[in-house]
KEFI-392916 format. One line per 10 residues: their letters; for each residue x, y, z of N, C-alpha, C. Coordinates in Angstrom, 3 decimals, padded with zeros to 6 digits. Atoms other than C-alpha are relative to their C-alpha. Example, Ala and Ser with C-alpha at 12.3 -4.5 7.8 and 13.67 -1.06 7.14 Angstrom:
<pts>
AS) 000.890 -001.190 000.000 012.300 -004.500 007.800 000.900 001.200 000.000 | -000.820 -001.190 -000.060 013.670 -001.060 007.140 -000.770 001.090 000.730
</pts>
This chain:
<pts>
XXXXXXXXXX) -000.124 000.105 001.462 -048.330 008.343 077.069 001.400 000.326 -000.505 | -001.195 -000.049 000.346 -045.007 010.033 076.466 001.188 -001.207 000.695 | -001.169 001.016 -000.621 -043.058 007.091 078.583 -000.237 -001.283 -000.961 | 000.053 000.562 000.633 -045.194 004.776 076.309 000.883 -000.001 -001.245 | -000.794 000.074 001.287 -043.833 006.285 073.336 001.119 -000.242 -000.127 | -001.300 000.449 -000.046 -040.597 006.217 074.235 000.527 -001.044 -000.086 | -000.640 000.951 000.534 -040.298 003.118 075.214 -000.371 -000.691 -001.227 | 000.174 000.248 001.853 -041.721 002.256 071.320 001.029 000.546 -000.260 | -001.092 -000.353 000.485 -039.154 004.365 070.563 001.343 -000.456 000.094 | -001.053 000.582 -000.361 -036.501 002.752 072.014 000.134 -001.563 -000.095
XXXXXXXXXX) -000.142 001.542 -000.272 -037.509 -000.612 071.599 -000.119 -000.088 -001.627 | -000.085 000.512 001.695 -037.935 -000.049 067.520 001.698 000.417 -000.268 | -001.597 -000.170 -000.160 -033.897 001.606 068.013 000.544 -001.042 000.051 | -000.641 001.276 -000.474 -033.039 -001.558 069.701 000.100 -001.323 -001.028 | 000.102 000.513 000.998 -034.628 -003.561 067.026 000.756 000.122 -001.532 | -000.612 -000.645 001.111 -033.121 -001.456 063.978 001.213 -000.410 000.233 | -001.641 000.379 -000.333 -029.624 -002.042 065.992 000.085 -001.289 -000.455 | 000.205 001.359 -000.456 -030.503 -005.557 066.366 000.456 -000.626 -001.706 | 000.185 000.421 001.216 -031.372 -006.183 062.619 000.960 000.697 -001.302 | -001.189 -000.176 000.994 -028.423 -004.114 061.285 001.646 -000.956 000.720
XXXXXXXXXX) -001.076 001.236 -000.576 -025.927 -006.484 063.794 -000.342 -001.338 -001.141 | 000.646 000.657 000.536 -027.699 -009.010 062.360 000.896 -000.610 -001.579 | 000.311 000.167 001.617 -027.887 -008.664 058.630 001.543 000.202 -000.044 | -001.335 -000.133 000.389 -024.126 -007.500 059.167 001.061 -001.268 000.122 | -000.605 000.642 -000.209 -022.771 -010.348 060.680 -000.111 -001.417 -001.273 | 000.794 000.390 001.144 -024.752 -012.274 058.068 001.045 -000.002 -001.509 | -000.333 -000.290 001.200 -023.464 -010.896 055.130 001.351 000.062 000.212 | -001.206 000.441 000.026 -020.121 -011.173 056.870 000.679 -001.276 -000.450 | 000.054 001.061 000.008 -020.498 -014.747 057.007 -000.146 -000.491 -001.655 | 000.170 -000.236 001.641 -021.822 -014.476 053.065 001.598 -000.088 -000.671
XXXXXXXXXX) -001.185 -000.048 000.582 -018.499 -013.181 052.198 000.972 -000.516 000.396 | -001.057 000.838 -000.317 -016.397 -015.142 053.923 000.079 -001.499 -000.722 | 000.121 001.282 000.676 -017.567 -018.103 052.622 -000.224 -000.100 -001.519 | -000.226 -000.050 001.387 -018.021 -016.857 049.097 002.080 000.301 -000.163 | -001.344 000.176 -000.038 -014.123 -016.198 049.853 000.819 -001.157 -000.019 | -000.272 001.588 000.290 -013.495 -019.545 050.701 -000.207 -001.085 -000.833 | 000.053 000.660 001.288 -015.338 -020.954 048.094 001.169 -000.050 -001.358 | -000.342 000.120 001.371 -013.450 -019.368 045.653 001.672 -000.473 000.027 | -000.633 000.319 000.301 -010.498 -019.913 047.109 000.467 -001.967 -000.025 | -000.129 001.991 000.437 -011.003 -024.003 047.183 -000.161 000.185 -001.371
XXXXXXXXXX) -000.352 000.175 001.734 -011.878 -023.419 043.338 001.072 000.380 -000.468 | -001.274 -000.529 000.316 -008.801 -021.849 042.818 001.232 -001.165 000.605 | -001.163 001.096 -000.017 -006.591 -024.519 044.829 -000.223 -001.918 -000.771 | 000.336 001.099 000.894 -008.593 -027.161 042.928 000.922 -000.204 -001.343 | -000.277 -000.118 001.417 -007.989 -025.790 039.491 001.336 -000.445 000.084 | -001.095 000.179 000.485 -004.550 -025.400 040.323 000.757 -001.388 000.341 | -000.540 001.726 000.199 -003.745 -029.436 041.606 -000.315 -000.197 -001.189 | 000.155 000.803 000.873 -005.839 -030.700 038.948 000.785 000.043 -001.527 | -000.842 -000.087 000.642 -003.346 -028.826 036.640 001.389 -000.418 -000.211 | -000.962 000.610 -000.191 -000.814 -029.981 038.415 -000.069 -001.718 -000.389
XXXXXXXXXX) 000.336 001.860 000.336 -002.159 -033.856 038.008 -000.139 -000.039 -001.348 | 000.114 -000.196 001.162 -002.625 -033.014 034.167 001.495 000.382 -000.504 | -001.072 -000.097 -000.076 000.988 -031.980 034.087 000.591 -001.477 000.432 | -001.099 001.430 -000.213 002.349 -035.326 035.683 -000.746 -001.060 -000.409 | 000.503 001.043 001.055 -000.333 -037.653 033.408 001.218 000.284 -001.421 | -000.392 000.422 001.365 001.564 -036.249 030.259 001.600 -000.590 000.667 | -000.972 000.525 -000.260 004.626 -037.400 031.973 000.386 -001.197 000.077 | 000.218 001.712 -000.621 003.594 -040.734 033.127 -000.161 -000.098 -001.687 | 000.193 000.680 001.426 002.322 -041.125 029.469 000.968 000.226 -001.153 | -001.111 -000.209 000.911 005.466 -040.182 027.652 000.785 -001.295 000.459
XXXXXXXXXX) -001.056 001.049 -000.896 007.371 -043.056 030.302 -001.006 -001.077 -001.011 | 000.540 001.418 000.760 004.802 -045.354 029.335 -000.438 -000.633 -001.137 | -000.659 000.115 001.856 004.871 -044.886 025.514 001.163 -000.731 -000.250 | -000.997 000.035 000.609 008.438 -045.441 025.754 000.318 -001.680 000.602 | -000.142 000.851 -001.087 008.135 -048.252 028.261 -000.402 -001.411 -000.962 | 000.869 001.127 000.970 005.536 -050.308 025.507 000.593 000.076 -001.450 | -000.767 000.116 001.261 007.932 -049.238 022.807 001.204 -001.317 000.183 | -001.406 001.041 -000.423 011.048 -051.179 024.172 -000.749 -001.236 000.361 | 000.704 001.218 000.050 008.596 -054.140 025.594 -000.274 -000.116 -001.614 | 000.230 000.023 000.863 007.196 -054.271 022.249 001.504 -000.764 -000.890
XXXXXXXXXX) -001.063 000.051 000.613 010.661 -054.562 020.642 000.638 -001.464 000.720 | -000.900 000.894 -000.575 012.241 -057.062 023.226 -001.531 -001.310 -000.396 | 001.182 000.723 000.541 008.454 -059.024 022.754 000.750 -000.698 -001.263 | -000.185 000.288 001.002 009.294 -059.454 019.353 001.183 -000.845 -000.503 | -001.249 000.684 -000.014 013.215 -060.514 019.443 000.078 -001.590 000.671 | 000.014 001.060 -000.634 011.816 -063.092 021.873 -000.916 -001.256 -000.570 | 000.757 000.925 000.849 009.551 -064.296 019.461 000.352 -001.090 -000.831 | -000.410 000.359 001.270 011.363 -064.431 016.625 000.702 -001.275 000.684 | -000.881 001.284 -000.282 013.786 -066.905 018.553 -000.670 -001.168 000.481 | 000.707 000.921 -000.519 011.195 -068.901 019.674 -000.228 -000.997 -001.474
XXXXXXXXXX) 000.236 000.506 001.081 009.849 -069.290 016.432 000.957 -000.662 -001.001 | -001.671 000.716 000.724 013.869 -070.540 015.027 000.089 -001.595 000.687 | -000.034 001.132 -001.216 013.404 -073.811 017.413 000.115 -000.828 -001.376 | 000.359 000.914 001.353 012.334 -075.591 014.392 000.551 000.536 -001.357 | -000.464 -000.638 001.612 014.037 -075.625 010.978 001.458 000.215 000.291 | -001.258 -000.038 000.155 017.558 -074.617 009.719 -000.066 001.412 000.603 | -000.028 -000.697 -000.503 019.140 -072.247 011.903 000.855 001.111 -000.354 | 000.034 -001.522 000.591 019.307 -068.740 011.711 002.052 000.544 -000.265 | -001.020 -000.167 -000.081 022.825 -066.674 011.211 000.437 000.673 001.146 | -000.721 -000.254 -000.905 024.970 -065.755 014.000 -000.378 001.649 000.410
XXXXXXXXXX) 000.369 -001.769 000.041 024.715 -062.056 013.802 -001.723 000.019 000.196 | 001.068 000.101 -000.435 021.098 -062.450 013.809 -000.673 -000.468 001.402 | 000.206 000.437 -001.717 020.617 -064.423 016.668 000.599 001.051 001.159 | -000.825 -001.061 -001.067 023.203 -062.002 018.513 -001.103 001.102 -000.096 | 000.643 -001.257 -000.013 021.039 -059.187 017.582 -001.675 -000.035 000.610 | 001.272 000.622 -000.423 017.751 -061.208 018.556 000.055 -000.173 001.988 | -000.330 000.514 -002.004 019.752 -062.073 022.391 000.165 001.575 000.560 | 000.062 -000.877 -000.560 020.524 -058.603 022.675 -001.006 001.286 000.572 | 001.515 -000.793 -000.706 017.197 -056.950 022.655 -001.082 -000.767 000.651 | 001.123 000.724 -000.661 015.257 -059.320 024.631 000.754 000.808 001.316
XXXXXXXXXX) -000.021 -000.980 -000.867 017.526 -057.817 027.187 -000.417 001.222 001.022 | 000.487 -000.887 -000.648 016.761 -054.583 028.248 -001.644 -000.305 000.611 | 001.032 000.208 -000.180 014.030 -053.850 030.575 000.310 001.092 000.489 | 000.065 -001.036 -000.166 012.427 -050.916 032.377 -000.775 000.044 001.218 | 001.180 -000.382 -000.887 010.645 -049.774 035.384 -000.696 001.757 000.010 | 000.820 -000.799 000.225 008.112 -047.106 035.306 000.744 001.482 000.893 | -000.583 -000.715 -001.410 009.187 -043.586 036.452 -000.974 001.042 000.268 | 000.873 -000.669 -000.072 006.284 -042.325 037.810 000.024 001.208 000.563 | -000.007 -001.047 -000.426 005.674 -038.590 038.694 -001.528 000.186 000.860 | 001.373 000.143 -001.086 003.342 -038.787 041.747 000.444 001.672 001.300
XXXXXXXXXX) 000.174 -000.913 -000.835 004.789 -035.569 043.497 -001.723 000.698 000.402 | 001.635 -000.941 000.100 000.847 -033.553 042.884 -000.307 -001.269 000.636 | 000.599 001.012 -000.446 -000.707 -036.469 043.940 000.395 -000.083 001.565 | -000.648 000.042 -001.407 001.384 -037.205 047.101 -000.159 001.493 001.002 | 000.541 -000.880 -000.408 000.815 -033.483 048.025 -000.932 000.183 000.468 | 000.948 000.225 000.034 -002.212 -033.483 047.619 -000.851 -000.370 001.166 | 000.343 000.661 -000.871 -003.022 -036.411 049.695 000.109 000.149 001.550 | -000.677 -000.476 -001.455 -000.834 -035.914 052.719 -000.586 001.531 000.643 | 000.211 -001.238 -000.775 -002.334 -032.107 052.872 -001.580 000.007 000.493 | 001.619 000.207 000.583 -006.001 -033.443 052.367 -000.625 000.927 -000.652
XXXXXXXXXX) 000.428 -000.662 001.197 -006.363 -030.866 049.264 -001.004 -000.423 -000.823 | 000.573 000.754 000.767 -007.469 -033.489 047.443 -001.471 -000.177 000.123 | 001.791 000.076 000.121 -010.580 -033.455 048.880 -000.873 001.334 -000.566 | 000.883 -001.446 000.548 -011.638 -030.138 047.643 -000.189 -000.163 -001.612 | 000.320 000.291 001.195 -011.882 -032.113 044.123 -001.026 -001.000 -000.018 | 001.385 000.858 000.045 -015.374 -033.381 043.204 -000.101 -001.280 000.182 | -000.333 000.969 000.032 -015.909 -036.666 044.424 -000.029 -000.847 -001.073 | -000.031 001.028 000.654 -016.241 -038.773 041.590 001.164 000.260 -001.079 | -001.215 -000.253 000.611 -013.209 -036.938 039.731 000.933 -000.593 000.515 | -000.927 001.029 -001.273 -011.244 -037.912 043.197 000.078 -000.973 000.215
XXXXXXXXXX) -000.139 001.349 000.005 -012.211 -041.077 042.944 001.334 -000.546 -000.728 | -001.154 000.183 001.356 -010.790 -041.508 039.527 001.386 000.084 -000.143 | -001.085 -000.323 -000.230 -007.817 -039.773 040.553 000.813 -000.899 000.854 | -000.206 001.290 -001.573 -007.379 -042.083 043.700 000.727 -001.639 -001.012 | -000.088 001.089 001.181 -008.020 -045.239 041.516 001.657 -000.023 -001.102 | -000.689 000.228 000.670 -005.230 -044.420 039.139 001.318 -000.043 000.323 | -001.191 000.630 -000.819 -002.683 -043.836 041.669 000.572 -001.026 000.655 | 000.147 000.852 -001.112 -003.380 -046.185 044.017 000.536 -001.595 -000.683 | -000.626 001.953 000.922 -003.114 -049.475 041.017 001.346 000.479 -000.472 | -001.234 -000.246 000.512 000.238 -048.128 039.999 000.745 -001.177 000.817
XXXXXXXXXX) -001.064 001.286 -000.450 002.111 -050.932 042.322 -000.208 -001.283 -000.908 | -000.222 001.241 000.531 000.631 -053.614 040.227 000.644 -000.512 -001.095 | -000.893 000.274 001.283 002.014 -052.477 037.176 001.741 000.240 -000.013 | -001.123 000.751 -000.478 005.126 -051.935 038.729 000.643 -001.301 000.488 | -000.581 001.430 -000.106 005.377 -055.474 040.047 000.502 -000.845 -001.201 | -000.119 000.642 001.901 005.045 -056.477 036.237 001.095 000.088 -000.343 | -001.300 -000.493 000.395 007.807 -054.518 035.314 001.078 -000.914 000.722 | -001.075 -000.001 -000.239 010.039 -055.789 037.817 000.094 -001.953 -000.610 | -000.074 001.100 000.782 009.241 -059.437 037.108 000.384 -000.128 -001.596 | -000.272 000.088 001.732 010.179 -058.610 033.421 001.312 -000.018 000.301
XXXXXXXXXX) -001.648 -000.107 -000.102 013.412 -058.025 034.587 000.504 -000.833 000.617 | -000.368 001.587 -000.874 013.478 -061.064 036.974 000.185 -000.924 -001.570 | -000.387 001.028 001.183 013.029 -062.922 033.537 001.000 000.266 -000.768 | -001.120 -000.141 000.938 015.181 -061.348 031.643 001.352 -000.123 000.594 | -001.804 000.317 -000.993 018.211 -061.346 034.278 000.087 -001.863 -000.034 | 000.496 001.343 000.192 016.890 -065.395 034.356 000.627 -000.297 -001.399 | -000.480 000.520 000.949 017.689 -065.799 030.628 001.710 000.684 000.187 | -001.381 -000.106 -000.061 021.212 -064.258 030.872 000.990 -000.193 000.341 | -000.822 000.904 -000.844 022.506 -066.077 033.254 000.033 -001.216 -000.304 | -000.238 001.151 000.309 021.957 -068.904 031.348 001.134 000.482 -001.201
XXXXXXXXXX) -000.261 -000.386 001.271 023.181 -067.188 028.108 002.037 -000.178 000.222 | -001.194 -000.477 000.208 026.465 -065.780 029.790 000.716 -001.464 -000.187 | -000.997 000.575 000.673 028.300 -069.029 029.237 000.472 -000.517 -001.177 | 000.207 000.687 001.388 027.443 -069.704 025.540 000.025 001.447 -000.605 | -000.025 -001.637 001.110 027.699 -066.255 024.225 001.213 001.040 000.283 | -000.898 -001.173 -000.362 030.036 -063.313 023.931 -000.716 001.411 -000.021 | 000.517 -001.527 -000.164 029.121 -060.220 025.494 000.724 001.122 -000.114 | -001.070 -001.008 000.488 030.339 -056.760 024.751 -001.080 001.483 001.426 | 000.673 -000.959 -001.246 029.583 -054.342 028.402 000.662 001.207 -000.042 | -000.208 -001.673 000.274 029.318 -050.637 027.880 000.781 000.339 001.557
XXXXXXXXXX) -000.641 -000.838 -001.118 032.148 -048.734 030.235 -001.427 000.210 000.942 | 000.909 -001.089 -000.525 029.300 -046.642 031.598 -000.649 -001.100 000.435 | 001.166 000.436 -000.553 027.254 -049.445 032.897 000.487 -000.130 001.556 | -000.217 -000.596 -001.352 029.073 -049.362 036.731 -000.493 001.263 000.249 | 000.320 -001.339 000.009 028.804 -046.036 036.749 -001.577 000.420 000.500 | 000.830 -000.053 -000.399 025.433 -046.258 036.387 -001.413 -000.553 000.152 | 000.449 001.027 -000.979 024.531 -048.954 038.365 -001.275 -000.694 -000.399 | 000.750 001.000 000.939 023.058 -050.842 035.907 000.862 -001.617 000.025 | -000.918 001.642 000.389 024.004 -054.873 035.648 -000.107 -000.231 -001.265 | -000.295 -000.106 001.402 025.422 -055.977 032.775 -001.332 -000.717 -001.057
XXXXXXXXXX) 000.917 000.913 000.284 022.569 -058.458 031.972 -001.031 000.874 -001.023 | 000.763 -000.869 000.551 020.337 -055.419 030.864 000.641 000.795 -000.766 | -000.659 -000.832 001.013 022.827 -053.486 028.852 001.063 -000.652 -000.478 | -000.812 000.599 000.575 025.133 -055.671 027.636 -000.359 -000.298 -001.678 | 000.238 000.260 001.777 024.923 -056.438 023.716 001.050 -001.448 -000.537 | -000.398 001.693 000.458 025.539 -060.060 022.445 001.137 000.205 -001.191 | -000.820 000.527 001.148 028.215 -060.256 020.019 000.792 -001.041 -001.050 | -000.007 001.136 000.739 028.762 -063.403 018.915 -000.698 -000.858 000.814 | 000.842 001.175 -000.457 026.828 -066.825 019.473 001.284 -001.650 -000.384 | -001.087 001.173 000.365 029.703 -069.722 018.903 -000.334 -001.307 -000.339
XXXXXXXXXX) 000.635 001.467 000.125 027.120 -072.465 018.874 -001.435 000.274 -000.529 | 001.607 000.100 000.558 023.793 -071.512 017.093 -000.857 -001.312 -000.100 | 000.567 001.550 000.038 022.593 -074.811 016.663 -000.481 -000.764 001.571 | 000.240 000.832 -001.602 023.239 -075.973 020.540 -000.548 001.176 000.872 | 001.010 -001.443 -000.844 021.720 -072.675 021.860 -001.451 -000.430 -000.027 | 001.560 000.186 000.415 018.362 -073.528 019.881 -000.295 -001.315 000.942 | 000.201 001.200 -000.367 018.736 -077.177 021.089 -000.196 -000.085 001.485 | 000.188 000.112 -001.333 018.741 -076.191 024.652 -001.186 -000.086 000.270 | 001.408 000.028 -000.159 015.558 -077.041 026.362 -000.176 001.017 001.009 | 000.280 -000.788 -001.387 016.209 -075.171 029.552 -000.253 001.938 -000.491
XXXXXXXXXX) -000.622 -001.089 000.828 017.515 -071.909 027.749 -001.577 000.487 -000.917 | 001.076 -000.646 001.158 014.415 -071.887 025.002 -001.287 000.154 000.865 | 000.750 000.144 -001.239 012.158 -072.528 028.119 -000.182 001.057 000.159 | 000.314 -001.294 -001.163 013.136 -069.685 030.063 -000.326 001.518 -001.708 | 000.252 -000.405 000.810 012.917 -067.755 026.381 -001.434 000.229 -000.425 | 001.207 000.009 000.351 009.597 -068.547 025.910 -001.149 000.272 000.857 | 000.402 -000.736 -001.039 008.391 -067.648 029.353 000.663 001.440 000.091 | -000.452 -001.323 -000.002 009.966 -064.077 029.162 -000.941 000.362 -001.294 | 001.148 -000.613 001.414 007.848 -063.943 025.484 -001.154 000.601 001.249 | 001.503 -000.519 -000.233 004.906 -064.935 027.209 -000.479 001.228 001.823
XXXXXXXXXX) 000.695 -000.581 -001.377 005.058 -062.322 030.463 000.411 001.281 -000.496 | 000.011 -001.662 000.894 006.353 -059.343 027.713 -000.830 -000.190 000.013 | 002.070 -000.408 000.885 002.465 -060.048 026.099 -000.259 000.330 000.853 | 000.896 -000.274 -000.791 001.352 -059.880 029.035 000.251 001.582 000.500 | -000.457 -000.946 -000.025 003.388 -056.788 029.985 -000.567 001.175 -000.645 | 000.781 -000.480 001.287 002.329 -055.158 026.498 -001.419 000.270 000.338 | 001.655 -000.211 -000.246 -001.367 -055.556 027.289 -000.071 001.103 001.521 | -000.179 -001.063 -001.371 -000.462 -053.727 030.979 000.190 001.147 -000.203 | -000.267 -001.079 000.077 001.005 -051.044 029.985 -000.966 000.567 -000.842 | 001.124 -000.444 001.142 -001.801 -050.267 026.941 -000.658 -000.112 000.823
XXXXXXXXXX) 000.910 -000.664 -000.596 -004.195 -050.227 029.716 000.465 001.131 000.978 | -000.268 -000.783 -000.762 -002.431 -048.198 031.779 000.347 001.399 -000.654 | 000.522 -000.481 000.672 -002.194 -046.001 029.040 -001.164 000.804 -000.318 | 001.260 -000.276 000.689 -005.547 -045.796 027.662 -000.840 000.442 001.808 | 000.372 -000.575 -001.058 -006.548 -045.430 031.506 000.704 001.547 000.510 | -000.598 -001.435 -000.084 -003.917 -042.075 032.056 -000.534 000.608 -001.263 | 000.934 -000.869 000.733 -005.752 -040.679 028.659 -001.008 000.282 000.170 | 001.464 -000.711 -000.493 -008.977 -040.936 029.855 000.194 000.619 000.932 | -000.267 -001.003 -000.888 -008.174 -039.470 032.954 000.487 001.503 -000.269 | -000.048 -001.045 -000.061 -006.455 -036.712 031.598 -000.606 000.822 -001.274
XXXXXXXXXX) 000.840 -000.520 000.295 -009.216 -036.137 029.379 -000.999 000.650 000.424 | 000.701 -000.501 -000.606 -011.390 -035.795 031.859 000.451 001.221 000.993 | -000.414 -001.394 -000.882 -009.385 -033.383 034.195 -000.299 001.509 -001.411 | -000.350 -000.865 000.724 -008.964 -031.459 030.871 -001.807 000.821 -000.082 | 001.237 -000.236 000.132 -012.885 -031.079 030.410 -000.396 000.815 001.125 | 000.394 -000.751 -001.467 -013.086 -030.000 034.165 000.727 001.057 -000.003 | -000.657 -001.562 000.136 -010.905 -027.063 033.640 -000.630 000.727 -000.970 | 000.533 -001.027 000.993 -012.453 -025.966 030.743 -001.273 000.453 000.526 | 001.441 -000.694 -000.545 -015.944 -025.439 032.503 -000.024 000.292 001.159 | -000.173 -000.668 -000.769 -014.673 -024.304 035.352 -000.403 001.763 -000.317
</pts>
């Protein structure tokens, strides 16, 4: 009887050991992973702040981007619309050739993003946020292609222009390594009449209109797509 008890005794010891190893390793495991949790919520919060930081950036570029389209749109209009009828004054037209000019390419701030990706961070953001996020980076080449074709057209009309017009090229455009085509400013027109009359010339004029509209409409979604997005990051921080 006493060897019985013992070993009871020693075998509920063994057990007690057993079930405080146990419950310890346990509750190690508990806190480790409530550790880790929190710190993926914590490197979440702080990308998606970071990606909320380089939306208002992108959307300040591309405000300014649909301001100047907008503007050169319009100059390209107006001259379209002079084809017909008595023609306009000199100074006008000059001031109409010089803002069809300029153009722009996008200057996107994709550092967070590119981080992100390359560290696979990104995945520690909910998938259907990540999607979203994905998605908005990922179409950015198409609206860059846009852009640059705006500037294929517009370098296209100026090279017809430069022998019928007088241009006036800012020092500073070597420098910085800009062609004159895009910063140059028209100053006189010597032939208003045989400018309009060109067919080739009002042509390539009226194809640069119609791939600003189209431009215009690109950038307003690209836009209205970086607001919703960083509406929604904004919502996900707050109920964090």
């Amino acid at each position: 009887m006493p060897e019985r008890r013992s070993r009871s005794s020693a075998f509920k010891r063994y057990a007690v050991e057993f079930l405080v190893v146990f419950f310890g390793v346990w509750l190690s495991l508990l806190a480790q992973q409530w550790r880790q949790g929190r710190e993926d919520r914590n490197a979440a919060q702080l990308a998606l702040q970071g990606i909320v930081e380089d939306l208002q950036v992108d959307l300040e570029d591309m405000r300014g981007n649909l301001a100047r389209a907008r503007l050169a749109f319009e100059a390209a209009d107006w001259l379209v619309s002079r084809r017909a009828g008595p023609s306009p004054s000199e100074d006008s037209v000059s001031l109409a050739l010089t803002e069809i000019g300029p153009c722009s390419f996008p200057q996107w701030n994709m550092s967070q993003y590119s981080t992100l990706k390359s560290s696979g961070e990104i995945n520690l953001i909910r998938d259907e946020l990540r999607s979203n996020i994905t998605e908005y980076y990922e179409s950015r080449p198409g609206l860059n292609w846009l852009h640059e074709r705006d500037c294929d057209e517009s370098s296209a009309v100026y090279e017809l222009l430069v022998p019928l017009v007088t241009l006036a090229i800012p020092p500073d455009v070597p420098a910085l390594g800009r062609t004159p085509e895009f910063s140059a400013q028209v100053t006189g027109v010597p032939d208003v009449p045989g400018l309009f009359r060109d067919p080739v010339i009002m042509d390539r004029v009226v194809k640069l209109a119609s791939h600003r509209q189209f431009l215009i409409m690109w950038i307003g979604k690209g836009i209205e797509k970086a607001q919703l997005l960083h509406g929604v990051i904004i919502t996900e921080l707050e109920d964090r």
